[in-house]
C-alpha positions, 0 to 999 in steps of 0.5 A, a space after each residue: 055831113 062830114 067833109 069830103 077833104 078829110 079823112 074820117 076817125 071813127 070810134 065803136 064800142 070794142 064787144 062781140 058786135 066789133 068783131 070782123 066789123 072792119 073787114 066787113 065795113 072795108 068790103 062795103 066800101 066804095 073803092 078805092 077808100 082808105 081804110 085802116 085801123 087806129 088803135 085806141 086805148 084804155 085810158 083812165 076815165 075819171 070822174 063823169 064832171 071831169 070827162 064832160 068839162 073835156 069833152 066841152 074843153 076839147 073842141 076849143 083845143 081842135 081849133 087852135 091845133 088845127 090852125 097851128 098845122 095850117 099856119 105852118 102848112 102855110 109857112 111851108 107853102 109860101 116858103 116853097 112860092 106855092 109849088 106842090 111838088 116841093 111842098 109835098 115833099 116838106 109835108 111829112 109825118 116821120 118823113 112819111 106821107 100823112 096818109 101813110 102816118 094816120 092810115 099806116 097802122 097807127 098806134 099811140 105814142 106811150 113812150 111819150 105820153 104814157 096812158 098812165 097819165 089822167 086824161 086831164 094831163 095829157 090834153 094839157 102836155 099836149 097843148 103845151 107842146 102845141 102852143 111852145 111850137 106856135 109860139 116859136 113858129 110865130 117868133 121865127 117868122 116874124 124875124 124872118 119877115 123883117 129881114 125879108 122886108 128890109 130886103 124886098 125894100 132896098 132891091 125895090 130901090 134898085 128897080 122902077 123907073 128913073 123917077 122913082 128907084 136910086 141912083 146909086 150906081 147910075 150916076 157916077 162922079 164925072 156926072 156930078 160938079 162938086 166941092 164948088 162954093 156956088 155951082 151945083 148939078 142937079 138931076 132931073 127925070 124927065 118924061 121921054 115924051 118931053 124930053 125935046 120940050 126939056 132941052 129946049 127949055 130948061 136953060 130958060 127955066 130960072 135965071 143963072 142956068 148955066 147954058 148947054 150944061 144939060 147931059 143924058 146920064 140914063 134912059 129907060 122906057 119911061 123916064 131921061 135922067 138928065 144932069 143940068 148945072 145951076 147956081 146954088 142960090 137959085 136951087 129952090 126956084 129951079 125946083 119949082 119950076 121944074 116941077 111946074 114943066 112935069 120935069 122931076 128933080 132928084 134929090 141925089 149926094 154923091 158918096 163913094 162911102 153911102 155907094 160902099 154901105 148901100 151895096 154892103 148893106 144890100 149883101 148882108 140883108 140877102 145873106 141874112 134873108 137866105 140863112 133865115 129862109 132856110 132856118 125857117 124851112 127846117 123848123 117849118 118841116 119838123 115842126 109839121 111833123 111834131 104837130 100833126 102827131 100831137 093834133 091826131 093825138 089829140 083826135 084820139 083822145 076826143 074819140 075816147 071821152 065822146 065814147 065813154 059819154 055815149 056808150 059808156 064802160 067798158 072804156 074799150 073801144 076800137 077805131 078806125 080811121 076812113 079817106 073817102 074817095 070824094 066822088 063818093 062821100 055820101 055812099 060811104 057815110 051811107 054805108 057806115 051808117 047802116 052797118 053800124 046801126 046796131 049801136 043806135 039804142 047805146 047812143 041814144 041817151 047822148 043823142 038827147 042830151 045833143 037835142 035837150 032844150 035850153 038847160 044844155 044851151 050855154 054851159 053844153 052849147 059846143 057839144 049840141 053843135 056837133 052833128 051826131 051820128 050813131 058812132 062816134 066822128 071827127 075830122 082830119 082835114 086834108 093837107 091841100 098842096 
């Protein structure tokens, strides 16, 4: 059963059965089902070997183009914080609607890849072109998300408690006894709800605590920062102790130069972060429009080889390209199944060859998988926004 979130490419042979077959099928339809044409043409075939050995190759190719448009839908997605109006507007094939692309009279991209080409050339430019396009959608985003983690890290040193998050900015010079050969302050966060077990009874912590030298410097909701001046020789008991009395000594060096670097350390990451972002929203957006022509290109090309496997020559098909109303999935494969039954007695010789025991198992194991109808299917998923 074909899936109910995308749009339908169907393939038939193109004789005096064909004709009026899409206004007709239109008519049968459920509405308001999308129904277009698609325009097929007449490649060259090849040799029977070499469209077999496509037609076992292409599925693999499906897959890797799918998941390229879905990891740079993605890319958009997160870019835009999961909003599907701006997504939506990012989302565009020529910037058109992608319903608009495949249902808006669709025709093949000669001057690009001309029909002149064998069809072994043409799946391999296309996925050339896919795989360049991965390759420097892969590249971009992980720089940007470098620059973006470095990022996120510095301002997560600006946020948290006391106990946790820098505190440079917090504490200034006149909180800090410095240059002395024996003194020295430290900080120490404190659990508010110690905070009076703490002023009465740090100077008692060690010996050498310099009575009453305990000051507030910050508060939040969870944490005092207190500064409290001590002898440096006995730094290390002090810490100690502290951290016996769940009282958090913070290791801190006043610098006006590490203040200066950090805050322009800070500035350059969020201005490089912003230049990357945007460059990688544009390379997303063009990217996703040159990807989806060259998967939908490639849907082509395997509706042509399946056809001319299954019914054969003339290799002159027409196409047509189906969005099902959801709701009503099952009764448009239904009608699409009995008006074109006609094609049951042509197809039937591809159809053993999908049921055929086990000499097809492994060389032919992707064309058995496929689920079979009398016409020839594939699949455009939906972009989900």
């Amino acid at each position: 059963m074909p899936s109910d979130q995308s749009t339908w490419l169907i393939a038939v042979p193109q004789d005096g059965d064909s004709e009026g077959l899409l206004p007709e099928i239109t008519n049968k339809l459920p509405q308001p089902t999308g129904v277009a044409e698609l325009g097929i043409p007449s490649f060259k075939t090849g040799t029977l070997d070499s469209l077999i050995a496509l037609s076992e190759e292409l599925p693999k190719q499906d897959a890797f183009f799918t998941a390229t448009v879905a990891k740079i839908v993605d890319t958009l997605r997160n870019l835009l914080n999961n909003d599907p109006a701006k997504l939506a507007q990012h989302v565009l094939v020529n910037e058109r609607t992608v319903d608009y692309y495949v249902l808006g009279g669709w025709k093949w991209n000669e001057s690009r890849y001309g029909v002149q080409r064998s069809l072994r050339e043409m799946v391999d430019i296309l996925n050339k072109e896919m795989a360049s396009i991965d390759n420097v959608m892969k590249a971009k985003l992980n720089n940007y998300n470098l620059v973006k983690g470095s990022l996120v890290q510095m301002q997560r040193k600006k946020t948290g408690n006391l106990s946790i998050r820098s505190l440079v900015g917090l504490v200034t010079k006149e909180d800090i006894i410095q240059d002395s050969e024996y003194l020295e302050t430290c900080l120490v966060a404190v659990p508010k709800i110690l905070a009076k077990e703490w002023n009465s009874k740090y100077e008692r912590l060690t010996n050498m605590v310099v009575p009453r030298s305990s000051s507030l410097i910050a508060s939040d909701s969870e944490y005092t920062l207190f500064g409290v001046v001590v002898f440096k020789r006995v730094h290390d008991q002090f810490v100690q102790k502290c951290r016996e009395n769940k009282f958090i000594v913070r290791e801190f060096i006043y610098s006006e130069e590490q203040i200066a670097k950090e805050g322009e350390d800070l500035e350059v990451a969020d201005t490089t972060e912003k230049e990357l972002w945007t460059e990688l929203l544009r390379l997303s957006r063009t990217y996703f429009s040159e990807s989806f022509q060259i998967f939908l290109h490639l849907k082509i090309l395997r509706l042509f080889v399946e056809s001319v496997l299954r019914y054969g020559l003339p290799a002159n098909y027409v196409g047509f390209a189906i969005r099902p109303e959801p709701k009503y999935t099952k009764k448009t494969l239904s009608v699409l199944t009995n008006h074109l039954s006609y094609l049951s007695p042509r197809s039937s010789g591809r159809a053993q060859k999908h049921g055929t025991a086990d000499e097809f198992a492994g060389e032919y194991q992707s064309l058995m998988e496929q689920e079979f109808f009398d016409f020839v299917l594939y699949e455009v998923p939906w972009i989900v926004l």
